[in-house]
C-alpha positions as CSV (number, residue, x, y, z in Angstrom):
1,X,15.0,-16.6,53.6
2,X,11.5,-17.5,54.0
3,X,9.7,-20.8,54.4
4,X,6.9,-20.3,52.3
5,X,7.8,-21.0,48.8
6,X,4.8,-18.9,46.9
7,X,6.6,-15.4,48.7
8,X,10.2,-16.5,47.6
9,X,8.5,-16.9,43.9
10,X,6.4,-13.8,44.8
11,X,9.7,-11.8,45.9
12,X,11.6,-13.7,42.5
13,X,8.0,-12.4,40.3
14,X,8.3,-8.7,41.7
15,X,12.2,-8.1,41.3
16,X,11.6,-9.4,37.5
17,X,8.8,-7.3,36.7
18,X,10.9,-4.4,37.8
19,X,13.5,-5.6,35.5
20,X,10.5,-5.7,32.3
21,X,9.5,-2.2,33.6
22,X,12.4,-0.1,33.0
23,X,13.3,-1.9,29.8
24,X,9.7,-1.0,28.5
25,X,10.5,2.3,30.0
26,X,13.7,2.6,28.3
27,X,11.4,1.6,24.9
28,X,9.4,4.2,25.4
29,X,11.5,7.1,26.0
30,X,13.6,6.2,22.2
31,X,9.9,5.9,20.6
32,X,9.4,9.0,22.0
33,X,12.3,9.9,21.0
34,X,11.5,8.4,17.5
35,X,8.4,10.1,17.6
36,X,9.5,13.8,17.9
37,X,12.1,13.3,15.6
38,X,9.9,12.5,12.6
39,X,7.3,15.1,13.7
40,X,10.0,17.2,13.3
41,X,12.0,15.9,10.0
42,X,14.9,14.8,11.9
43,X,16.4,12.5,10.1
44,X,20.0,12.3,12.7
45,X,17.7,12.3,15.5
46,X,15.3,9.7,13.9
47,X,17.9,7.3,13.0
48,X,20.3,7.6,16.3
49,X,16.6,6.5,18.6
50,X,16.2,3.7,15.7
51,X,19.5,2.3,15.8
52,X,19.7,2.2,20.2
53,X,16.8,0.0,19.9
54,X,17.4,-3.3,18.8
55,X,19.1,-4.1,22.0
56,X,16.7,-3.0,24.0
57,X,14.0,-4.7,22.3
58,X,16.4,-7.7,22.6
59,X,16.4,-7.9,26.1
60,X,12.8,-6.9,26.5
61,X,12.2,-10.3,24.6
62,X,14.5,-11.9,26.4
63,X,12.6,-10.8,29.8
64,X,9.6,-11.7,28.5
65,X,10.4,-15.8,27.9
66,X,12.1,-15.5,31.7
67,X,8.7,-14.3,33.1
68,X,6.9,-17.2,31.3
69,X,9.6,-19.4,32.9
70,X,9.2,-17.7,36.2
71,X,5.4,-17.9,35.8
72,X,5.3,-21.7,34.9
73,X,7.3,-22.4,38.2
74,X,5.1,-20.1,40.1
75,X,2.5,-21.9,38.7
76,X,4.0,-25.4,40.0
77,X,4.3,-24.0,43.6
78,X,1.2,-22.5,43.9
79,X,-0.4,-25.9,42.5
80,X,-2.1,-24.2,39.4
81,X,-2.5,-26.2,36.0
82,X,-2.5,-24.9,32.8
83,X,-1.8,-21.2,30.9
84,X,-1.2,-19.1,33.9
85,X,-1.1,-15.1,33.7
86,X,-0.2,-13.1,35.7
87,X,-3.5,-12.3,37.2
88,X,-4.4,-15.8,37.1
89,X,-1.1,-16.4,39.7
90,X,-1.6,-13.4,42.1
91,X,-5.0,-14.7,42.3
92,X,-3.8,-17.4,43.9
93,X,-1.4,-15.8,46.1
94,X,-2.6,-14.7,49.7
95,X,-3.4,-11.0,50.4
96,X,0.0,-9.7,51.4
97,X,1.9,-10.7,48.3
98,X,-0.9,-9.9,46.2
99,X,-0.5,-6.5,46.3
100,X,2.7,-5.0,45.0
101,X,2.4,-8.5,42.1
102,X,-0.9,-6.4,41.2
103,X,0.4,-3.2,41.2
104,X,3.6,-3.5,39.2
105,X,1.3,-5.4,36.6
106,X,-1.2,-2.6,36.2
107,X,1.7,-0.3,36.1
108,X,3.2,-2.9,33.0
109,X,-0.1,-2.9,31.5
110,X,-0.2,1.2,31.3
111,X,3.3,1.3,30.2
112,X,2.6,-1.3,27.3
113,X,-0.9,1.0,26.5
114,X,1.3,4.1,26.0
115,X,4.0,2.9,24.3
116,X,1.2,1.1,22.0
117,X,0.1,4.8,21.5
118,X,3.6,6.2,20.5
119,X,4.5,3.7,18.2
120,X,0.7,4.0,16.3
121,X,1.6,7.3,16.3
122,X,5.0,6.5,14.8
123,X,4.0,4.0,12.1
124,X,1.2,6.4,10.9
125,X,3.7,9.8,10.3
126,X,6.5,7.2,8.8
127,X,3.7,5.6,6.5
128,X,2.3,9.2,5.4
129,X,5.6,10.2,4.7
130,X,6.6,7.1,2.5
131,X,3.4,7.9,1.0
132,X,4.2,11.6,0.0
133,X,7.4,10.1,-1.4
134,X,5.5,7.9,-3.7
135,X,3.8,10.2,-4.6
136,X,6.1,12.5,-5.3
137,X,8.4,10.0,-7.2
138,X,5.3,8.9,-9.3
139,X,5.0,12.7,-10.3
140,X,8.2,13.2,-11.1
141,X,8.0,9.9,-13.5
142,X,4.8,11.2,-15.0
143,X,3.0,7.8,-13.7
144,X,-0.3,8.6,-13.5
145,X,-1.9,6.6,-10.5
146,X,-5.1,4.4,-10.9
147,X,-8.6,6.2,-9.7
148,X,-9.3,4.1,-6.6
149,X,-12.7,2.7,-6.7
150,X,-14.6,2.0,-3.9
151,X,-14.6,-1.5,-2.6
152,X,-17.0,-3.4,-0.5
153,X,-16.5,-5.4,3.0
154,X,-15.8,-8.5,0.9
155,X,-13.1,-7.1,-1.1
156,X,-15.5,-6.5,-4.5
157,X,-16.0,-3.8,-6.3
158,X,-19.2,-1.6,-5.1
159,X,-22.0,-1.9,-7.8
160,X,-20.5,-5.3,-9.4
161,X,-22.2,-8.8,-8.8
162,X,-19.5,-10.9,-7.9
163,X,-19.2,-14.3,-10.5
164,X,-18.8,-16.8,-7.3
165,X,-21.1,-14.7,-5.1
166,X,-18.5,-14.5,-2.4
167,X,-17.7,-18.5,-2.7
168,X,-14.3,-20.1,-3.4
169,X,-15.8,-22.9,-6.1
170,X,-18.6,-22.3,-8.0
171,X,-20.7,-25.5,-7.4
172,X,-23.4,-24.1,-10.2
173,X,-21.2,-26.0,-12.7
């Protein structure tokens, strides 16, 4: 065991953020999973990725508060104050535990970036399709659907002088 107490939290740091990776990696094979599956309509295949998740996003959360906790005591032993990232601690580390600290967070980062991707990806086919349902149901019921009108940044209606001009109170009287 070493005498140096910032590579024992270094060693502790590096082991966890192998632990974060394959969980996120884990994550991102089901959304990709998830994702194929609703390109492709399949409802079995959509709902068997959905339903292996929640215990992987469970421990992912649970990873995540241990490397806040393992971050805050890093913090103590490397003397730093305040919010402390990541960055912020390997910054403070000397050259040779730098290193792998850095790369397995760049290689979090990209994994996190991607599986960002997916999941947009995912929420966007899943809202279109709730969508053509709605739509579909609202033909079937013979609703007819109001015409949009187009609205400006504030939320009024384009062309229309707004009563409060964009104010909560109207101070006028």
């Amino acid at each position: 065991m070493s005498s140096d107490p910032r590579q024992a939290i270094a060693i502790q740091l590096s082991a966890h953020l192998d632990a974060e990776l394959s969980a996120h990696r884990l994550w991102l094979a089901l959304a990709e999973q998830r994702l194929k599956a609703a390109k492709t309509a399949d409802h079995a295949a959509l709902t068997a990725a959905a339903s292996r998740e929640p215990p992987v996003l469970a421990e992912i959360n649970r990873l995540r508060s241990a490397r806040e906790r393992l971050l805050k005591a890093a913090a103590a032993v490397c003397g730093l104050r305040g919010a402390v990232t990541l960055g912020g601690l390997c910054a403070a580390l000397p050259e040779a535990l730098r290193a792998a600290l850095d790369q397995r967070g760049r290689e979090l980062r990209a994994l996190l970036e991607r599986l960002k991707i997916v999941e947009d990806h995912c929420a966007v086919l899943l809202r279109s399709g709730l969508s053509l349902v709605r739509d579909l149901l609202d033909a079937i019921a013979g609703a007819e659907r109001p015409a949009r009108s187009p609205y400006d940044r504030r939320g009024g209606v384009l062309g229309v002088q707004p009563a409060l001009r964009g104010g909560l109170v109207d101070l006028r009287g």
